[in-house]
N, C-alpha and C positions, 0 to 999 in steps of 0.2 A: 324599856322598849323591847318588843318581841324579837328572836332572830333564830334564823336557821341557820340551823347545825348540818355541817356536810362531814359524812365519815370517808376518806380514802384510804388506800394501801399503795405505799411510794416506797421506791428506790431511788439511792443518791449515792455517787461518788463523797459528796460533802459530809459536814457533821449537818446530823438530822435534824437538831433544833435553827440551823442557819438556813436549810431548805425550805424549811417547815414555815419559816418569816420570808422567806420570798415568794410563798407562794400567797399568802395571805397580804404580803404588802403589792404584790401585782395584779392581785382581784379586788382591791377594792380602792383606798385611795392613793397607794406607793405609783414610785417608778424605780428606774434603776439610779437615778441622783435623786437627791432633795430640791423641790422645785418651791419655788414662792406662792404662797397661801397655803399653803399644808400645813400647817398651824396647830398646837398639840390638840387646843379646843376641836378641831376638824377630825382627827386622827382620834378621838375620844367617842366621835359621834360615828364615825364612817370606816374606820377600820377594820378587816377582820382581825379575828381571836382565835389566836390557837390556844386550841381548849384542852388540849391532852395529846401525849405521843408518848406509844407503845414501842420501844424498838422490839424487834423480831431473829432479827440475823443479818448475817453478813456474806457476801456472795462474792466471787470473785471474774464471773463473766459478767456483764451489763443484759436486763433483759432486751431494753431495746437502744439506738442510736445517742447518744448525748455526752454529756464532758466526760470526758477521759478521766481513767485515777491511774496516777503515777503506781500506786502500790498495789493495783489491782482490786483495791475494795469497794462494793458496792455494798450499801445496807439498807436494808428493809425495816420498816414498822406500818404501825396503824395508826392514823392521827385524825384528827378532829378540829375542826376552824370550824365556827362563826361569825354569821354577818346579821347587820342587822337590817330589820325587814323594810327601815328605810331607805336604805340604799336601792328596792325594786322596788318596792309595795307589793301589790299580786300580777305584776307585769310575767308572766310565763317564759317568751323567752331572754327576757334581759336577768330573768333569775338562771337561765340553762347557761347562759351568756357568764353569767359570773361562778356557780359553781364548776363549769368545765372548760367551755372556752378558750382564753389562751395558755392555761396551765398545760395543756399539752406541748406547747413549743417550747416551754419553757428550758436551758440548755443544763441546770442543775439537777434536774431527773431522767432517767437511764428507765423508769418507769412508774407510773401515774394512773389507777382507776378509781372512779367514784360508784364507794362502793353502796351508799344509804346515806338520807337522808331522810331530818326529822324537821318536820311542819308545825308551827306554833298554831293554836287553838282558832286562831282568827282565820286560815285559810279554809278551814272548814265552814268558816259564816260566808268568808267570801265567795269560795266557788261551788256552785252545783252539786259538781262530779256525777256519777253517772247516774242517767234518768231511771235505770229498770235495775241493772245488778243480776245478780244471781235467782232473787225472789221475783223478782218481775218478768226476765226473761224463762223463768219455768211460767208464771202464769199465762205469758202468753202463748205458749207453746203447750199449754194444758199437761204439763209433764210434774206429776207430784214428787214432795220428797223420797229417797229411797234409791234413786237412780239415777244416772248423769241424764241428760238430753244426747241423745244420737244422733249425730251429721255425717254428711258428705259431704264434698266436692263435684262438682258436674267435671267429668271426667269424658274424653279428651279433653283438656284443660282451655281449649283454644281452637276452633274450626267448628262445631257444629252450631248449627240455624237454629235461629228461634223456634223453629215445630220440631227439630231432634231435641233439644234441649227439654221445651214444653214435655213431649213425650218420656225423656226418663225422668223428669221432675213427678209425671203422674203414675211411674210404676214404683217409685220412693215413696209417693203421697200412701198409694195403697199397702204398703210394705209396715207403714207404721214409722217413718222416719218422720224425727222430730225438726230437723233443721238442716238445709241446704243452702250452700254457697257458690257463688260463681271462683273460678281461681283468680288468684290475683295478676294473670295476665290477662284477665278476658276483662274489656272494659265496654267497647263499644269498636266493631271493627266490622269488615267492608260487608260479611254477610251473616254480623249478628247485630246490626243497631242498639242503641240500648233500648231506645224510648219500643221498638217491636220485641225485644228478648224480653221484655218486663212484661208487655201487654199478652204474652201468650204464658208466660211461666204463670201470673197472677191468674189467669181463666182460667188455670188448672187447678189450683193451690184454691181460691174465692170458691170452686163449682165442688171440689172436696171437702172443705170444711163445711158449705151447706147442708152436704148430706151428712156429713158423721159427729158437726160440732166441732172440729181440729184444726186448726189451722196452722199450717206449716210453716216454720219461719225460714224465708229464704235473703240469703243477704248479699243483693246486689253490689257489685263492685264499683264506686263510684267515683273512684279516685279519680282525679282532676285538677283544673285550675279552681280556686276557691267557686266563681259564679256559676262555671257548669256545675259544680256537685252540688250548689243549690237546687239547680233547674232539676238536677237528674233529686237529687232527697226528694223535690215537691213531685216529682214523675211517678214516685215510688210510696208517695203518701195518697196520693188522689186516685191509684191502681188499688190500693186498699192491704198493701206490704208492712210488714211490720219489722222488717230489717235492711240496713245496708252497711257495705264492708267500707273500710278506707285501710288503704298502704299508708301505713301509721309515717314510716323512715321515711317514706316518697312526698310523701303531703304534706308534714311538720305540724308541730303544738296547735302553730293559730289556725291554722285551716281546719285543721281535726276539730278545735275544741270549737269554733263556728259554726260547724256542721254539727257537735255532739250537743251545743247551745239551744238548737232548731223543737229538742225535747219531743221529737214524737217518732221515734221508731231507736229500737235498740241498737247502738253503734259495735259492728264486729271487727274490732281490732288486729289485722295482721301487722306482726313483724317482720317482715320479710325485709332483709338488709343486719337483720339481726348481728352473725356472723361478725360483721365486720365493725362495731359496736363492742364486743365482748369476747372474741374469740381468745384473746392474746391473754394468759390470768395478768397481766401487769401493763394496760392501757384499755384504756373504755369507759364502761358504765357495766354495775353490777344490776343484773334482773332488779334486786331490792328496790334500788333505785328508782331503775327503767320503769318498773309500773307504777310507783307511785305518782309519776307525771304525768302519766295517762289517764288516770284515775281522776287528777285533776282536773284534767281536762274535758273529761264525761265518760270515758270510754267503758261500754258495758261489757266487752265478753274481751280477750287478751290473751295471746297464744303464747304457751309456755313448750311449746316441744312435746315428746313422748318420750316412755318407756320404751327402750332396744332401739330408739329412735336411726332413722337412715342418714340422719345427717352427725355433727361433731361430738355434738353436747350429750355431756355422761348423764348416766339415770340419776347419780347424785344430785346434780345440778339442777335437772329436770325438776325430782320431788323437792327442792328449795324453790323454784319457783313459784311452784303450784302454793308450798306454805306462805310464800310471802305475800300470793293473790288473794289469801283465804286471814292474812292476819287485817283485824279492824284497823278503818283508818279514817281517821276524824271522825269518827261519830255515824259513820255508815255509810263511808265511800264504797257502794259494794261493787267488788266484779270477777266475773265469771272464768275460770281457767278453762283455757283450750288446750283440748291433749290433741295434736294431730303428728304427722311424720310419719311414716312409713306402718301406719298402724292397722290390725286386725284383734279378734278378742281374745287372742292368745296371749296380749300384752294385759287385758283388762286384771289378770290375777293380783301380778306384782305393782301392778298402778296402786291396785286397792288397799293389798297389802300394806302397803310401802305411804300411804296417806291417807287412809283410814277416813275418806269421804267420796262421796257420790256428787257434792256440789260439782260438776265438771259438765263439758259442752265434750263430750269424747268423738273425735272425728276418722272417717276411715276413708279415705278415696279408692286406692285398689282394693285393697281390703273389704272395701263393701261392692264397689262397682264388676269386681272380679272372679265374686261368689261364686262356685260352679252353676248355682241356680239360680243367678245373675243378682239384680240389686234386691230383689226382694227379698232372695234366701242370706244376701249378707245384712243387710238389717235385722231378719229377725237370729243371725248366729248371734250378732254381737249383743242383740236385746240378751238371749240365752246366757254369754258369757258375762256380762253382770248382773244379772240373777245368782247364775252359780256363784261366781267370789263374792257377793255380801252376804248369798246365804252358808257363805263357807267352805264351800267345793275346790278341791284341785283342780288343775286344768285336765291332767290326764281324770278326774272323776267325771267332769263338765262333759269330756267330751262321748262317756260311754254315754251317758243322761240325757244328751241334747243333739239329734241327728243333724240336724243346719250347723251346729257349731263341729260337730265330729269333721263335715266335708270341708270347713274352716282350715280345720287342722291339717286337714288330709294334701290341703291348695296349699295353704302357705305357709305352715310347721315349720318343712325344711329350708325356707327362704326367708324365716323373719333372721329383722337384723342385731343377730347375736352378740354382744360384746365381748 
């Protein structure tokens, strides 16, 4: 029988292989006594399997809340349990329900994250995963290899009308931006409607691509109760749209993966909630992880952070995500990394450098919106700025070369967020 493998990284006051069996006897069929019917045949079919354990080190403060040690030791490893996949079948979240679940509460670890897992060959026959990917959402955005696709954010995030908005959607359209989004506060509020912010952003976006061929993908926010995100997905299919966004942490598996099911407009996944997921290195879920159940679930495009990024998360971390968006999974689960945070093309160097692909959605809100030559001069610096690093250019080379990217510099050199 087929089964997943979940990798975590735990600490325990205890010895690691007694841990290590409670945690695998309280996610599948243990408890804390031996109760009637658990019967070896039961515990042969439905138990998990600790599969390996790496010890690491040994600590002497606890990272987070749990059993005390008398001697002060806490110890750390890498371990590995399996379950078997009938224990879920491809049930989504009774699989998130069993690999993480109540292992957090659990009072024998001081600390617990799930750092990756690995999917048997059948969940690839089962689920979908996402309808466009990487190759689809360039074709629809008519954006060839060789280059990320270019977005923004509609920026003030929250307060402008359906005809402001319309309006800087059509000095973007004209700029040569490939992809715009609403933020993930803006959903539907007192004087922006959804069903009117669609019908005026689309007359803009529908009356441009007539004349140039291009159509711009904009990805309405549509986060929701499951049935309105339907009404708003079909609001947004029948305007002639070819994206909308969901708050991945706000909506959860089944609503995302019901809306990612619908199969006709590319689903743009924020993480926003992230933070509080992953922040702690010793409780959460590792990125590796986190996307891959997105993935399952449809999700076309996936926000991994940026380079000198404004908020926690190190550039290291950063470009491990972006690798872990970009490694195969099941047979062509593809999806699109999003670079956004505090970003302008000053950052596009060391992105490049540092992961040696263009497959990316690179997104700039002030950065683009805050252009000295407003949105249009910041679209085409950051077009300039990856031009220059694949064709090899330093930033200070980029910026003698390419006057839109130089007033880049000039704006917000001294205000990117340095580490």
């Amino acid at each position: 029988m087929e089964r997943i493998i979940a990798k975590y990284y735990i600490e325990t006051p205890y010895d690691i292989e007694i841990a290590t069996a409670v945690l695998a006897g309280e996610q599948s069929s243990g408890t804390f006594v031996s109760v009637p019917g658990e019967t070896k045949e039961l515990k042969e079919r439905f138990a998990a399997r600790v599969e390996s354990v790496q010890y690491l080190e040994t600590v002497s403060e606890p990272a987070i809340p749990g059993a005390f040690s008398k001697n002060n030791q806490y110890h750390r490893a890498n371990i590995e349990v399996s379950w078997s996949v009938e224990n879920f079948g491809y049930n989504l979240p009774t699989l998130v329900s069993t690999l993480q679940g109540n292992l957090y509460e659990i009072t024998q670890f001081t600390g617990l994250k799930l750092m990756d897992i690995h999917f048997p060959e059948s969940y690839g026959k089962h689920f979908l995963g996402p309808r466009f990917g990487i190759e689809g959402c360039r074709q629809l955005t008519r954006v060839e290899n060789g280059r990320p696709l270019i977005g923004t954010i509609i920026k003030p995030s929250i307060g402008l009308s359906p005809d402001e908005t319309a309006q800087i959607v059509r000095q973007l359209a004209e700029a040569g931006i490939d992809f715009i989004k609403d933020d993930e506060l803006m959903s539907s509020t007192a004087n922006s409607p959804f069903s009117k912010r669609v019908d005026a952003v689309m007359e803009v976006i529908n009356n441009h691509a007539e004349k140039t061929g291009k159509k711009v993908m904009y990805a309405f926010n549509i986060s929701d109760e499951t049935d309105e995100m339907l009404r708003k997905y079909d609001k947004v299919v029948s305007a002639g749209g070819t994206s909308v966004m969901i708050s991945l942490n706000s909506v959860g598996l089944s609503a995302s993966k019901k809306i990612c099911d619908q199969g006709k407009l590319a689903i743009h996944g924020h993480r926003n909630g992230w933070g509080m997921l992953n922040r702690h290195p010793l409780l959460g879920i590792e990125f590796s992880a986190y996307q891959k159940l997105w993935r399952l679930a449809g999700v076309d495009q996936l926000h991994v952070n940026g380079i000198q990024n404004k908020f926690w998360e190190s550039d290291d971390s950063v470009v491990r995500s972006i690798e872990a968006c970009l490694k195969p999974l099941l047979g062509g689960f593809s999806v699109l990394p999003v670079v956004s945070s505090g970003q302008w093309g000053g950052q596009t160097f060391e992105t490049y450098q540092r992961t040696k692909t263009t497959d990316l959605l690179y997104m700039a809100g002030g950065g683009i919106m805050a252009h000295p030559d407003g949105p249009s001069g910041g679209v085409i610096a950051l077009q300039q700025a990856w031009e220059g690093a694949v064709n090899g250019l330093t930033l200070d080379e980029a910026t003698l070369q390419y006057p839109e990217f130089y007033k880049s510099v000039e704006k917000f050199g001294q205000n990117s967020f340095q580490k």
